[in-house]
N, C-alpha and C positions, 0 to 999 in steps of 0.2 A: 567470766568465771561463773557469774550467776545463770549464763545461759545456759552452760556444759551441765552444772549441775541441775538444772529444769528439765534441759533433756532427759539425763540417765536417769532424775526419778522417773520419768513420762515414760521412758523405755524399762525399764523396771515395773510399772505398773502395768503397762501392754503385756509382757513376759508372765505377770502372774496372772493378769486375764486369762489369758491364751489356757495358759496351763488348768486353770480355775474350768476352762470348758472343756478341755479337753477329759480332765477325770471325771466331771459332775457329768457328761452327756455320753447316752449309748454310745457305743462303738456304730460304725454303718453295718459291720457284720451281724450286730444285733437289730439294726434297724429293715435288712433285707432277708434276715434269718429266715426260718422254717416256721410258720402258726401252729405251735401243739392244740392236738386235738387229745385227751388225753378220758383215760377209763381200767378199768381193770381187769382180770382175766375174768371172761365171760360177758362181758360187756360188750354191744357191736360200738365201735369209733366209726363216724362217718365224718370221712376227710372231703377234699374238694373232688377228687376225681376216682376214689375207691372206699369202699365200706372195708372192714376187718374184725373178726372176732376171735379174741386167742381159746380155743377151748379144753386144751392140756398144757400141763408143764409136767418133764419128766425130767429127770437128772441120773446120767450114768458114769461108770466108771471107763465103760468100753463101748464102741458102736460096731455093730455087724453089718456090714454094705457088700454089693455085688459090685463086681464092674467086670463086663464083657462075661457075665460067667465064671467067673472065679470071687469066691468068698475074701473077703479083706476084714483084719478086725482093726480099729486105728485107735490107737491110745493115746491120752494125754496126760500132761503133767498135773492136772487140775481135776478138775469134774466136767464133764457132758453137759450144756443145757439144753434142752431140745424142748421146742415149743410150738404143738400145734396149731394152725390160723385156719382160720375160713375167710377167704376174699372174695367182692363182688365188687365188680367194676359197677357206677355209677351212669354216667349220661354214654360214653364211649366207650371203645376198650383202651384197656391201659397194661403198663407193663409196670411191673414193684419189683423193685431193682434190690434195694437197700433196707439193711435191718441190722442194730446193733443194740448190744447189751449194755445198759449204763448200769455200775454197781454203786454197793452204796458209799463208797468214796468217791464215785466221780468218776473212775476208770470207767473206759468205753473197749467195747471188744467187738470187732466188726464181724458178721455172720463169717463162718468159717468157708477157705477155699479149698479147703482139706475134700470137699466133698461133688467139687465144680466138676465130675466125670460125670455124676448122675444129674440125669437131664428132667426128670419130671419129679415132682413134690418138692424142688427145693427152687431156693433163686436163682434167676430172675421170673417172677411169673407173670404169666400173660392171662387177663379175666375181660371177659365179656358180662354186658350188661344183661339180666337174670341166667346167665350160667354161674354161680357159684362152684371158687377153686378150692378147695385145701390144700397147705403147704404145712411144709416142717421148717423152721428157721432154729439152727443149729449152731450154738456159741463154744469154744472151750474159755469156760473162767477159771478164776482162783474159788475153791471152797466157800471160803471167809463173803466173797463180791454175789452169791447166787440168792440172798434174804433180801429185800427193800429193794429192789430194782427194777429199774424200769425197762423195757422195751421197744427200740425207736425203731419206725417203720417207713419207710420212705418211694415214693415212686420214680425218684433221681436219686443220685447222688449230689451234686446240688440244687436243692429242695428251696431256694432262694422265693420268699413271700409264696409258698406253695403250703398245703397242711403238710404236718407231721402227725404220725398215730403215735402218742406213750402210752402205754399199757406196764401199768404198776403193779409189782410182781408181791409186793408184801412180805411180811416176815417167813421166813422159812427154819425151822425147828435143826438144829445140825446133832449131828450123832457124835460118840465119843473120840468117832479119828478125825472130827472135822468137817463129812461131810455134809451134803443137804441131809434129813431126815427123807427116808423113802428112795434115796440112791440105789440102780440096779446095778449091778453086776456088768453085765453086757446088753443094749439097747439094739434090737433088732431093727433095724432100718429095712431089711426087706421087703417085711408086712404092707402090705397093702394101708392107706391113712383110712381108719376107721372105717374100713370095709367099699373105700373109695377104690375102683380099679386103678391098676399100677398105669 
């Protein structure tokens, strides 16, 4: 009898071991995660195998795009965020795949595919070392999620012991219906990025 119960305490204390390391120690997800490299808009982030600097944030109601020739306007339920980059690939060229918007609760909004017809200025980009790219990385949030948030920028989608860029969005001022302060109307996506050829 005294043995059974020697056991079950012995098994009993193994069990809250176990469990003691299990909550106190990283997860492995956290242990082979992404390295943030992290900065704010206008900052350049230099990651392992590409440079980035965000140099605009705009926020619209509606975006104006082409495809094949024909004018599309696409709406959303939310606000637009559209966020200018400048990228330069480092030692090789590389391809930057992945870019999401974390708000300030913690919701994550993955770069939109609303837009995967046009093929130049958005993802996936391809940069060579001293040719610098500019992109537009284009989110649809909630109103409320477009203040204090950050920007994850990735050269994979799993970005496993590789950098990540966060680029910290700060508070943003919201108008009387809600939205960011400085919200347009319609965001012209045709335009040429800052006088960069289409």
């Amino acid at each position: 009898m005294m043995r059974r119960l020697a056991n079950l305490v012995l098994l009993l204390v193994a069990v809250a071991f176990c469990y003691g390391l299990q909550i106190s120690k990283p997860h492995y997800g956290d242990l082979i995660g992404p390295i943030p490299v992290r900065g704010k808009v206008g900052d350049t982030i230099v990651g392992r195998s590409f440079e980035v600097r965000a140099e605009k944030l705009e926020f619209a109601r509606k975006l104006k795009t082409d495809r094949f020739g024909e004018t599309k306007v696409l709406t959303t339920g939310g606000v637009w965020a559209v966020v200018t980059v400048a990228f330069e690939a480092r030692a090789a060229s590389t391809t930057v795949a992945i870019a999401s918007w974390r708000g300030s609760t913690g919701l994550i909004y993955d770069h939109t595919e609303r837009l995967s017809f046009i093929n130049n200025g958005f993802l996936p980009v391809t940069v060579d070392p001293g040719l610098p790219r500019k992109a537009r990385l284009v989110f649809e949030v909630r109103p409320e999620e477009a203040g204090n948030a950050t920007v994850l920028i990735s050269s994979k989608l799993m970005a496993a012991l590789d950098s990540q860029a966060e680029i910290s969005i700060g508070p943003v001022a919201a108008l009387s219906d809600g939205m960011p302060a400085g919200t347009v109307d319609t965001l012209d996506l045709t335009q040429p990025i800052d006088g960069q050829a289409k």
